[in-house]
N, C-alpha and C positions, 0 to 999 in steps of 0.2 A: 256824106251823110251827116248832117248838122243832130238830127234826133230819129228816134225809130219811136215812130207812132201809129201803124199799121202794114203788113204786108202789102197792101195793094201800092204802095210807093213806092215797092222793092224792082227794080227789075232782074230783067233773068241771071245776069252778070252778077248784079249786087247780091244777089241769093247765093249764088255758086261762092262767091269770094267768102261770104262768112259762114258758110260750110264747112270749105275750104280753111279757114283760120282756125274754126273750131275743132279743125282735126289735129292743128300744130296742137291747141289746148286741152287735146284731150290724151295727146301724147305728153303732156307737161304733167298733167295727174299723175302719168306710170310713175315717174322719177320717186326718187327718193326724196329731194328734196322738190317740192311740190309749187314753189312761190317764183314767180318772175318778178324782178323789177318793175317792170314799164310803167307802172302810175305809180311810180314813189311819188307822194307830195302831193299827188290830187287827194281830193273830195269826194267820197259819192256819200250820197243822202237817199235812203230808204225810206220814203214817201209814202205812208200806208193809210189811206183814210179806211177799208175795208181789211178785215181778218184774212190771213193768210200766211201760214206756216211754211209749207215747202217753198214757195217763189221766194218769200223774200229771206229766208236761209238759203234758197239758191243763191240769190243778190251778192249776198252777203259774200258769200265762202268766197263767189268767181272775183267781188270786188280785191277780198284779201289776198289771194294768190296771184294777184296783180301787183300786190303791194301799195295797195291806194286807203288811206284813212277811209272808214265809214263810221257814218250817224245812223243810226236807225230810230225812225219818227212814227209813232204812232197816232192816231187821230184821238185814240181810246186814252182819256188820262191826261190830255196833253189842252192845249189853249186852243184848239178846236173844239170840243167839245163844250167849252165856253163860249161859242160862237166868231170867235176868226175867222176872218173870210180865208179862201186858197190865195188870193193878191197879199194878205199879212202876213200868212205862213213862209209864199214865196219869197217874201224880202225880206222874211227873217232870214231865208237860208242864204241869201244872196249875201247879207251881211256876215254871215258865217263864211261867205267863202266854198261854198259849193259850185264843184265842178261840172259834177252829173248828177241829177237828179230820177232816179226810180221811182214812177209814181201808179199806186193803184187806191181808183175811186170809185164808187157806186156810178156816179153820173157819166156816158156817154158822150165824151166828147172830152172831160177835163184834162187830159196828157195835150191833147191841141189847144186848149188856153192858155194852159204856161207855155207853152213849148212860142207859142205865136205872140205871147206881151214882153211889153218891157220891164216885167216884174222880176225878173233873173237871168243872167246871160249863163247859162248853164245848158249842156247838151238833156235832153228828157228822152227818158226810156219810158216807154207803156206799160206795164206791170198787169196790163186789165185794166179795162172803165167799162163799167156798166155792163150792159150785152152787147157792145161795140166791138169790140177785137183786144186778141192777146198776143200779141206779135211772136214774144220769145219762144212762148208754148209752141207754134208753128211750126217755127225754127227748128227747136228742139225734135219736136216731132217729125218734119224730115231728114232733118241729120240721122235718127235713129232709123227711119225709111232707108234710108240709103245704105248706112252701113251694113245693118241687113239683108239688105235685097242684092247687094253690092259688094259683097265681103272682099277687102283687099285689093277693089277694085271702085273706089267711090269718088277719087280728088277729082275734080275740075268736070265733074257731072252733074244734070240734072236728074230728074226721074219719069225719064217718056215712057210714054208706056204702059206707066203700074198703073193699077186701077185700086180705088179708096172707097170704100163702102164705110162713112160717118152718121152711126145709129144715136136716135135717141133724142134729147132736148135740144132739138136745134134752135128753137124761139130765143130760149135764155142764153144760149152757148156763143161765147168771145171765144171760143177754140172752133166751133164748126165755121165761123167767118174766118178767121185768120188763115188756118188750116184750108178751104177754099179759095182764097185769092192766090196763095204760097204757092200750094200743089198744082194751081193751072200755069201758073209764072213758070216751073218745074216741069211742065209736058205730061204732068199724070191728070188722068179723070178721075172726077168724083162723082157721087151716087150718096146722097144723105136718105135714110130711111127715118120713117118717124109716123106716129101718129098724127092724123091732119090737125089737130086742136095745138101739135107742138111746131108746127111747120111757120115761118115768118109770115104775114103776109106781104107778096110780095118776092117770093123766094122763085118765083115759074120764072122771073127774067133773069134769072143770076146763072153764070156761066157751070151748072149743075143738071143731072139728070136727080127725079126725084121719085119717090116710090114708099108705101105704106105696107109693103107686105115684105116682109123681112126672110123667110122663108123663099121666097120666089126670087127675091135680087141673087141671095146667096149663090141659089139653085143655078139660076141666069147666068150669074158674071163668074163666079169661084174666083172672087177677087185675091189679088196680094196682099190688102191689108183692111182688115177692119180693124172700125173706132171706134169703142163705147162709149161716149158722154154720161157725165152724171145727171141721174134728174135731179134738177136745184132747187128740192121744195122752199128754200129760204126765199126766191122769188120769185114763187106761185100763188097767186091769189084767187087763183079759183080751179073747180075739179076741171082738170085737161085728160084725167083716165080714169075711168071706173075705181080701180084697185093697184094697190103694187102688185097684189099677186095677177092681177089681168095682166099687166104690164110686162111684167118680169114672163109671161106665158106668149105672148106674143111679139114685144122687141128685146128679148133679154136675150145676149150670148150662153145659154146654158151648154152642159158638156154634151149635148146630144149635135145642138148645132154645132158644136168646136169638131166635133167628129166627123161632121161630113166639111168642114172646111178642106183646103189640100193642103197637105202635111210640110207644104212650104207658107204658106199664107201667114204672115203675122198678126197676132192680137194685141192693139192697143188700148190704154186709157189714161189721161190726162191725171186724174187723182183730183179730191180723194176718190175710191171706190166704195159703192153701197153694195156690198155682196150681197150677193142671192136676189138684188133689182135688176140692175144694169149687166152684172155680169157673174157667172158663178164661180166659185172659188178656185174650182178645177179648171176654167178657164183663166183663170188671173195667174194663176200658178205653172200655166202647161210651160211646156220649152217654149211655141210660140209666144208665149207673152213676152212684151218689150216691157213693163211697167216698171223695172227697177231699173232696165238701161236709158229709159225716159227722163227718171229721176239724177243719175249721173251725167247724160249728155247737158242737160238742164244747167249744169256748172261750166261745162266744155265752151256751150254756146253763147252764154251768157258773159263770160269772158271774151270773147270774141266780141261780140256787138260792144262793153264797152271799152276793151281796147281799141276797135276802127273810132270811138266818139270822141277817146278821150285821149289818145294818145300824142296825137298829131300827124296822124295818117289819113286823117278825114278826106284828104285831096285825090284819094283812091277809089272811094266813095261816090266823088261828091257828083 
């Protein structure tokens, strides 16, 4: 594995392994002391055309307990926003000496431009582009599947079986894609719910069961995990739902639905959370919620992916 630029590249093996690794890294957090060697002397570069606080302090932290230099690059402030193209940026860092590059962009597709020119010979991580895919979030989010579902019993598995109930902005959502390719890779089904105004067009051929009545799926499946999505009103251009409060009344995890969920079923959400839209308090907060162990695996697995990029293990991968 030369770059990680979407789940659908992952195959089943490849998923398990950096599951797998991210479990050695997330036994490396217990310790006292917290920091492996392995990328003494690399590079990584935090690549951030769009805002975003937890991913790239995840970056960051799983970069340094690697033991690897990091840059953190902002688009905001910086010779981007003087209009550099991504080709000048990228051979600035080339110049710099960058080993791996973490990149998150508005536009759909940019982690596959660098990652495919000869503007950097650097491994590329996907960080998010656009509404295209968020690979790590994936990741993250079925290492935290598993562990759960699979207490003490998770290494060298995938997740046949479980069933994924993925509520809410699926249009704008690089978590409902990533999380869809991952989880089929993995042997669990999925089941997106949504208003039809938030549904892709396009989304009836993708290996998913789909459904607008959220009450009824629950009722239906009594799935193992639901996903909240956040609505993204930052890129909404037009009314897709009467009201938050219509919204929040009909695809919202309130404590009434977390009540009839089964008292084994997990509640997830990516972050940030809009409480009292997507999900209410007393659900973010119950024992089922993963959202703080989302937040910690987030470092586990993120160390993992670039240690196989960066270390020179790639041949295990490849």
């Amino acid at each position: 594995m030369r770059h990680l630029l979407s789940t659908k590249d992952l195959g089943r093996a490849e998923a398990i392994q950096i599951l797998d690794i991210a479990e050695d890294m997330a036994d490396v957090q217990n310790r006292e002391v917290k920091k492996l060697p392995t990328l003494r002397g690399k590079t990584v570069v935090n690549l951030f055309f769009e805002d975003s606080t937890r991913t790239r302090i995840s970056f960051e932290a799983a970069a340094k307990r690697l033991s690897a230099d990091v840059i953190n690059f902002s688009a905001k402030g910086s010779s981007v926003s003087k209009g550099e193209s991504l080709k000048d940026t990228a051979q600035t860092l080339a110049a710099m000496g960058a080993d791996g590059v973490v990149i998150r962009h508005s536009a759909s597709g940019a982690p596959q431009v660098l990652a495919q020119s000869d503007w950097i010979d650097a491994g590329v991580v996907n960080a998010g582009d656009g509404t295209h895919e968020h690979p790590t979030q994936a990741l993250l989010d079925a290492f935290t599947m598993r562990r759960r579902l699979f207490p003490g019993d998770s290494r060298g598995r995938g997740l046949d079986g479980v069933s994924v109930v993925i509520v809410g902005d699926i249009l704008h959502s690089r978590v409902a894609r990533s999380n869809l390719w991952l989880l089929g890779t993995l042997g669990a089904t999925v089941t997106f719910v949504a208003p039809a105004t938030l549904v892709p067009v396009g989304a009836d051929t993708w290996p998913v069961d789909l459904s607008f009545d959220l009450d009824a799926t629950l009722a239906l499946m009594q799935p193992d995990v639901v996903m909240m999505l956040r609505i993204q009103s930052e890129r909404m251009n037009a009314a897709y739902f009467p009201s938050a409060r219509e919204y929040g009344r009909q695809w919202g995890l309130d404590d009434e639905r977390l009540a009839r969920l089964r008292p084994d079923s997990i509640v997830m959400h990516p972050g940030p959370m809009n409480r009292g839209l997507e999900i209410s308090a007393g659900a973010a907060d119950s024992a089922q919620s993963t959202v703080l162990e989302q937040v910690a695996n987030g470092v586990s697995i993120r160390m993992a992916v670039l240690y196989l990029l960066l270390s020179g293990e790639r041949e295990a991968l490849s």
